[in-house]
N, C-alpha and C positions, 0 to 999 in steps of 0.2 A: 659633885656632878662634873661630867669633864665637858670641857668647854667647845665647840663650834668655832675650827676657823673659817672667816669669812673669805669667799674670794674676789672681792674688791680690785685688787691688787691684780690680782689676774687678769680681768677683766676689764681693767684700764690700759693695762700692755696690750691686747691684742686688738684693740678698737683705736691705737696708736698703731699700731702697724696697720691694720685697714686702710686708715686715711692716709698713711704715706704712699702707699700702694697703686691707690685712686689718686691721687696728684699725680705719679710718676705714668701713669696710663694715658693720663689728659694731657699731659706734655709731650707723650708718643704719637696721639692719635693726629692723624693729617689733618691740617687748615683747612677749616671751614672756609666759604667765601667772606664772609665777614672778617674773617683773619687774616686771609690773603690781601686783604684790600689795606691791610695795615702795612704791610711789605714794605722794604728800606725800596725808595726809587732805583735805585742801581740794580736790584734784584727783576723791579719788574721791567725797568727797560731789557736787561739778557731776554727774560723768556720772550717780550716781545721780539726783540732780535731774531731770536731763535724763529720764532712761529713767521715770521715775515718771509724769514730765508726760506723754510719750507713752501711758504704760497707763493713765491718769486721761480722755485724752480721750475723747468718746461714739462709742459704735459706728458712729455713721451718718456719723462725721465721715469726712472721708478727710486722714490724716497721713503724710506725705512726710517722709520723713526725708535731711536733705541736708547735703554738706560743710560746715560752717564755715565764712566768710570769714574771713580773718587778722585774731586780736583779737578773734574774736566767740566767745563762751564756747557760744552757742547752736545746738545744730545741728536742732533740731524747730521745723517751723514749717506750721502749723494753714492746711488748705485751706477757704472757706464750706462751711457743708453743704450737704449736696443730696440730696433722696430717686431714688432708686436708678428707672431709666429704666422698668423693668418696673413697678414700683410704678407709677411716673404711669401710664402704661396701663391698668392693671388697676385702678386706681380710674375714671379718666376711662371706661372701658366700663359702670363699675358704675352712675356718675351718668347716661351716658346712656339706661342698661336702665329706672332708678329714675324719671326725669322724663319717657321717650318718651309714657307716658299723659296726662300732666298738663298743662293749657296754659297756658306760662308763657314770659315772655321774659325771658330772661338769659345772661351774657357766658362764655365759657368762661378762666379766668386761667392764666398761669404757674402753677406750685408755689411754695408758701410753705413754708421750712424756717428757721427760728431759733431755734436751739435745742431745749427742750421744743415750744415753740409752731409752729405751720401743719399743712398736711397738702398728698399731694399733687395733688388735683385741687379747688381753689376754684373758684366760681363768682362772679358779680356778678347780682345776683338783681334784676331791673328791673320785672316786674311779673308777677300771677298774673292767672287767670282769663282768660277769653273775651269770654262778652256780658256780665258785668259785670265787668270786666277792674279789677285793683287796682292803681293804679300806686307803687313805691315811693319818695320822694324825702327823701333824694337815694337812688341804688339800694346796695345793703346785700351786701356781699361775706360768704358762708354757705358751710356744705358743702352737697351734695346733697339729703340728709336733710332737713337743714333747712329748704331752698325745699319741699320734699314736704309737710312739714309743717303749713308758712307757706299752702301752696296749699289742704292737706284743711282748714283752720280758718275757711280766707275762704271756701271754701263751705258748710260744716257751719254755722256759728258767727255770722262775721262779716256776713253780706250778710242772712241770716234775722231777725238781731237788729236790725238797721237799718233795715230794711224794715217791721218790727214796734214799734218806738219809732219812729224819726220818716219814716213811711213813703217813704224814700228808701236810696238803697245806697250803700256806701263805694267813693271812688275815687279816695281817695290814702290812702298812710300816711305820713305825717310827724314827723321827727325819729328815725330807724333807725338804729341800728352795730351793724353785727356782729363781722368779727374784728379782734382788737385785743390784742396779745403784752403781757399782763397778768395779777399775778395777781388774786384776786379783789379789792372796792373799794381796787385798787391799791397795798395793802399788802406790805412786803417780805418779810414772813416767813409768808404766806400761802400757800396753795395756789393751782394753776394755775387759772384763772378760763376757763370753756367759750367765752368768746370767745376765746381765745388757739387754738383747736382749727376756729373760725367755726363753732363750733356753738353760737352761742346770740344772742340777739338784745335789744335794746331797740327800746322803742315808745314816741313821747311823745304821739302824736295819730293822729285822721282826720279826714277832709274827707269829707263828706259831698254826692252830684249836684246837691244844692237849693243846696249853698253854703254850710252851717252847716259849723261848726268844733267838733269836742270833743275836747279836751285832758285831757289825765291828770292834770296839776296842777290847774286851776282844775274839772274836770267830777267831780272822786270829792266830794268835799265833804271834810266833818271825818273821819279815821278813829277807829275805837276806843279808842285811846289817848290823842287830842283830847279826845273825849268826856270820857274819868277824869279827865285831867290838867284837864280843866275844871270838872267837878265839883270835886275837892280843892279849887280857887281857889277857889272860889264858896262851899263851906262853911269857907277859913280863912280869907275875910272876913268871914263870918257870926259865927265864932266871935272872932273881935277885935272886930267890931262889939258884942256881946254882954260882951266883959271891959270895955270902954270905958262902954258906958253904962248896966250892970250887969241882971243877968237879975231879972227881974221875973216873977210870973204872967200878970201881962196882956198882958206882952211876947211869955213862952211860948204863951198862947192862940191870940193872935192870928197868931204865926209860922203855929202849926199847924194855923188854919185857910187860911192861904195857901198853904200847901204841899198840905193836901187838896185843895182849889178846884183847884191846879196835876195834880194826879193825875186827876181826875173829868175835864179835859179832853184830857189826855192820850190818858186812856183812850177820847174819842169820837173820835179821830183812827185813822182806817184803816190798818195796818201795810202797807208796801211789800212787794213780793213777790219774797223774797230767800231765799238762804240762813240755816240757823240760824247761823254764822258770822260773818256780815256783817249780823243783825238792829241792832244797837247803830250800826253805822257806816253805815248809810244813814241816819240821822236828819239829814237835811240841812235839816232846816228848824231847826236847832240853830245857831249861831253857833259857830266853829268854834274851840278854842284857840288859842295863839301858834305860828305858822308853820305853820298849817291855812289852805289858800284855800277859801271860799267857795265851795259847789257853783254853777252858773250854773244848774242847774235840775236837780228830782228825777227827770225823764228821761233825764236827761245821766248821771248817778249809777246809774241803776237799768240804763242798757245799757254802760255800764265794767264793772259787777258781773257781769253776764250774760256777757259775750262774757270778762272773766275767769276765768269758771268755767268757759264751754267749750272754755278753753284748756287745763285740766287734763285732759281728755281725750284729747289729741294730746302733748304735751307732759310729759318729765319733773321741769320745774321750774317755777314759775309766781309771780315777783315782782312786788306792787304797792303799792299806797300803804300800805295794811294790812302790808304785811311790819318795813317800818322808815324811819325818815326819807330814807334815800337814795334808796329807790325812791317816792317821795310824788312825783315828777315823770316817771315812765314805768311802762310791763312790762316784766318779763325773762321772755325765754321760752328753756328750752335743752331739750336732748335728750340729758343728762347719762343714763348709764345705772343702772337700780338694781332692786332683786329685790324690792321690794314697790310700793305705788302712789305714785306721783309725788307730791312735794312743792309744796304749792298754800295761798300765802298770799299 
């Protein structure tokens, strides 16, 4: 009888390959949460890492989150920003609702987004006015606002006051920057500085139709603090002078009638017509302390103070030589917002 082979044999090889099969599947398939929770520490600190950096980044960014390349522990990776397509619109409509009155010539910009700093419809602000048209050089990249601003002060302010001191009109401004991703006198742990926003402006000059030149460094004169800081010299030389070749009555006498004599004419000298403010720092016929320039003329002085002052009426911030040594060599003018009257030194 012929015999029946069994296939035993068979059947245990392919039920051995089965199960290697089904092992190598389970070792492919993705960590449950019960198995991720088994995780080496070093592993789950990265993806914390990672997941933090993504909620750390600013709202306006746009974060993509993508595979890994082999070996890269990093899978977040940060798109520039960019203000959002409807924003530019709705601001670019706003500037041109804002400016259609005004007549000025200037460049419409891309969007400025970095970080805290830009906005999104900048302009390049080239000149204000009409028939006495300002031109600015080089042209000075602002928001909206602030060419408005720039425009109501060259006619309020600027062109009345020049016409009135040296009976001509302004028709440049020279030495302008506006936005500039900084914070304030570029300090690190400062606040964001209104040019970083191009809302706010420096000014170091005009030029005047005749040809004349007046500069914010050499035209303000000595400021107020010139003034004290030149007095103290001047009486603690008096007073060394005095330990040196010993105080005498005749000494005292005759000081104090030099100083009378200096008082009596003082007093026949006419006071400038300034604010109670700025009475002490128009004294330009003073010589001026250490790193004080020399006014070029009590005209030059009396219409920087003037057209200073009528920037505090447009304007919420109003910087000049009077404020501190940094600004001894221009204005700052911004439109920084605030709930009582503007800040004007």
């Amino acid at each position: 009888m012929k015999r029946r082979e069994e296939p035993i044999s068979g059947l245990s090889t392919g039920l051995s390959h089965l199960v290697m099969t089904g092992v190598i599947l389970l070792a492919a398939y993705p960590l449950g949460p019960a198995r991720q929770s088994q995780l080496s520490p070093t592993v789950q600190s990265s993806k914390q890492a990672a997941l933090g950096k993504a909620k750390a980044a600013p709202a306006s960014s746009t974060v993509v989150e993508q595979e890994a390349p082999s070996g890269d522990q990093s899978a977040v990776s940060e798109v520039k920003d960019e203000w959002p397509q409807e924003d530019v619109v709705r601001a670019r409509e706003q500037c041109m609702h804002l400016l259609s009155a005004q007549p000025m010539d200037f460049e419409i910009l891309e969007p400025i987004k970095k970080g805290e700093c830009g906005l999104p419809a900048p302009i390049r602000l080239k000149s204000v006015g009409s028939t006495s048209k300002i031109v600015f050089d080089p042209p000075v990249d602002v928001n909206c606002r602030m060419a408005s601003a720039l425009g109501k002060w060259a006619k309020s302010t600027l062109q009345p006051e020049a016409r009135d001191h040296f009976k001509s009109s302004v028709v440049t401004v020279i030495g302008a920057s506006g936005y500039s991703c900084r914070n304030i006198y570029n300090l690190p742990n400062a606040r964001l500085s209104q040019h970083a926003l191009a809302n706010a402006i420096d000014i170091g000059g005009f030029v005047l139709a005749n040809g004349k030149t007046v500069g914010v460094l050499k035209g303000w004169g000595p400021t107020e603090r010139d003034l004290i800081a030149q007095a103290k010299a001047q009486a603690a030389a008096k007073k060394a002078g005095r330990k040196q070749d010993g105080d005498t009555p005749a000494t005292k006498t005759a000081e104090n009638a030099k100083v009378a004599g200096q008082l009596k004419q003082a007093s026949m000298i006419p006071a400038p017509k300034v604010s109670s403010s700025d009475k002490k720092a128009v004294q330009v016929g003073l010589p001026g302390a250490k790193g004080a320039a020399p006014a070029k003329s009590a005209r030059d002085a009396q219409f920087l103070r003037d057209i200073h002052n009528g920037a505090c009426r447009e304007f919420g911030t109003v910087l000049g030589p009077e404020a501190n040594d940094p600004h001894r060599n221009h204005f700052h003018l911004d439109l920084i917002g605030r709930r009582g009257p503007g800040y004007c030194e």
